[in-house]
C-alpha positions as CSV (number, residue, x, y, z in Angstrom):
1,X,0.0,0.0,0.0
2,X,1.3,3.3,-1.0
3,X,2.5,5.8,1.6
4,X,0.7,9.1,0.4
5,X,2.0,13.0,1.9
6,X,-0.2,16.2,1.9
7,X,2.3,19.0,0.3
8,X,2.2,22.7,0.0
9,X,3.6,24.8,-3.3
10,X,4.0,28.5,-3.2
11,X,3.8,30.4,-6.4
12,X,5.8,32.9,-7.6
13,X,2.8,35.4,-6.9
14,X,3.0,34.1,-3.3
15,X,-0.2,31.8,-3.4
16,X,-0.5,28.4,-1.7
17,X,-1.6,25.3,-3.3
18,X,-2.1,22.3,-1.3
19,X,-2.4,18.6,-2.7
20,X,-1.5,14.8,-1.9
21,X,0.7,12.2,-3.5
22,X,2.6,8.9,-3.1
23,X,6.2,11.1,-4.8
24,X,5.4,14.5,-4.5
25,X,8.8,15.2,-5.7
26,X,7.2,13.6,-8.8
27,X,4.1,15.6,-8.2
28,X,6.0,19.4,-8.3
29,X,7.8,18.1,-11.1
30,X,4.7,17.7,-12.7
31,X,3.3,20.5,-11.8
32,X,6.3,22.4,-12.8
33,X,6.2,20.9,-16.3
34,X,2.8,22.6,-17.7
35,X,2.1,19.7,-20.2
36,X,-0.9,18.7,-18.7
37,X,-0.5,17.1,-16.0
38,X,-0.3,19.2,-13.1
39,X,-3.1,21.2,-11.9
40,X,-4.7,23.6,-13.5
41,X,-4.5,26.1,-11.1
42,X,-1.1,26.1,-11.0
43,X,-0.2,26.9,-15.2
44,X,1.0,29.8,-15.6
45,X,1.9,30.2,-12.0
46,X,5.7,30.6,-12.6
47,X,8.0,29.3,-10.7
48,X,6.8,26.7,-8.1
49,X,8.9,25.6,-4.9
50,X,7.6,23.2,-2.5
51,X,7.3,24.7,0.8
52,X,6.3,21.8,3.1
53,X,5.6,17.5,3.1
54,X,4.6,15.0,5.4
55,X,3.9,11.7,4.9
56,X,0.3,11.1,6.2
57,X,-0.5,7.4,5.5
58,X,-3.7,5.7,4.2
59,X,-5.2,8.1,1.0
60,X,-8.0,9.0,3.1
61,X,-6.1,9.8,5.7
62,X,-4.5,12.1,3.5
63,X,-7.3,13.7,1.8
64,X,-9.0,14.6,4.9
65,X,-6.3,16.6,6.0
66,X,-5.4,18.1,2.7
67,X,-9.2,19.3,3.3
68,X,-8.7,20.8,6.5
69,X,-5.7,22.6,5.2
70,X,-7.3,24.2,2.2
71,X,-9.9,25.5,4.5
72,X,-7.5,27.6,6.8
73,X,-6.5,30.9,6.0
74,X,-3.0,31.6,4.4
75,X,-2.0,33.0,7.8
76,X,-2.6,29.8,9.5
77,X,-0.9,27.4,6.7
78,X,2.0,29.9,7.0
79,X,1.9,28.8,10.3
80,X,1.5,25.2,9.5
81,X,4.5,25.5,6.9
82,X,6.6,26.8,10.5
83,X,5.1,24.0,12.7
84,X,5.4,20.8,12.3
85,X,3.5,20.3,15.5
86,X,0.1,21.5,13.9
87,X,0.2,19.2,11.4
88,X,0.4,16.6,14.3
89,X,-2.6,17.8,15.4
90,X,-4.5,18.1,12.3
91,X,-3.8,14.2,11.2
92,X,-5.1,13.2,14.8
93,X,-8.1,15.1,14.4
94,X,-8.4,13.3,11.2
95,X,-8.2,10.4,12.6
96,X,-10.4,10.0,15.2
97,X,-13.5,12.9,13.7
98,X,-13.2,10.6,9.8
99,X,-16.0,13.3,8.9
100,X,-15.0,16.5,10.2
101,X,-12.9,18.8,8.3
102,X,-12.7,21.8,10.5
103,X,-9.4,22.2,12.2
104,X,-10.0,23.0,15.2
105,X,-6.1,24.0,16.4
């Protein structure tokens, strides 16, 4: 079973965008590329760097705390990029609420 991580990109105008994968080096690459296979949000973004990773686990796991990540304000996941202990907290929220997606840190 794959291993999958939540990640963080910023763009060159500053933005966030958050996402999961099993390689996210693979991912930015991808992203990076703008052939197609990245997200669209990102083309035309200009340079991408990737700003934080952590391996989550399971893929649902990982999608409900990509979830509560997209729903925070970029003051708080400029927080999270400077905490690891946050994240912590996020994933055990996770996994004990499976339906909630509020972060509640």
């Amino acid at each position: 079973m794959p291993q999958w991580s939540v990640y963080i990109v910023r763009c060159s105008d500053g933005a966030l965008y958050t996402g999961i994968a099993t390689d996210v080096l693979r991912r930015n690459a991808e992203h990076a590329q703008n052939d197609g296979k990245g997200a669209k949000y990102l083309r035309g973004k200009g340079l991408l760097q990737l700003v934080f990773k952590k391996a989550i686990g399971r893929r649902g796991l990982a999608l409900r705390v990509e979830g509560q990540i997209k729903r925070l304000p970029k003051g708080r996941k400029e927080e999270l990029i400077e905490q690891d202990d946050m994240i912590k907290h996020m994933v055990t929220q996770a996994k004990e609420e499976p339906g909630s997606l509020a972060c509640r840190a």
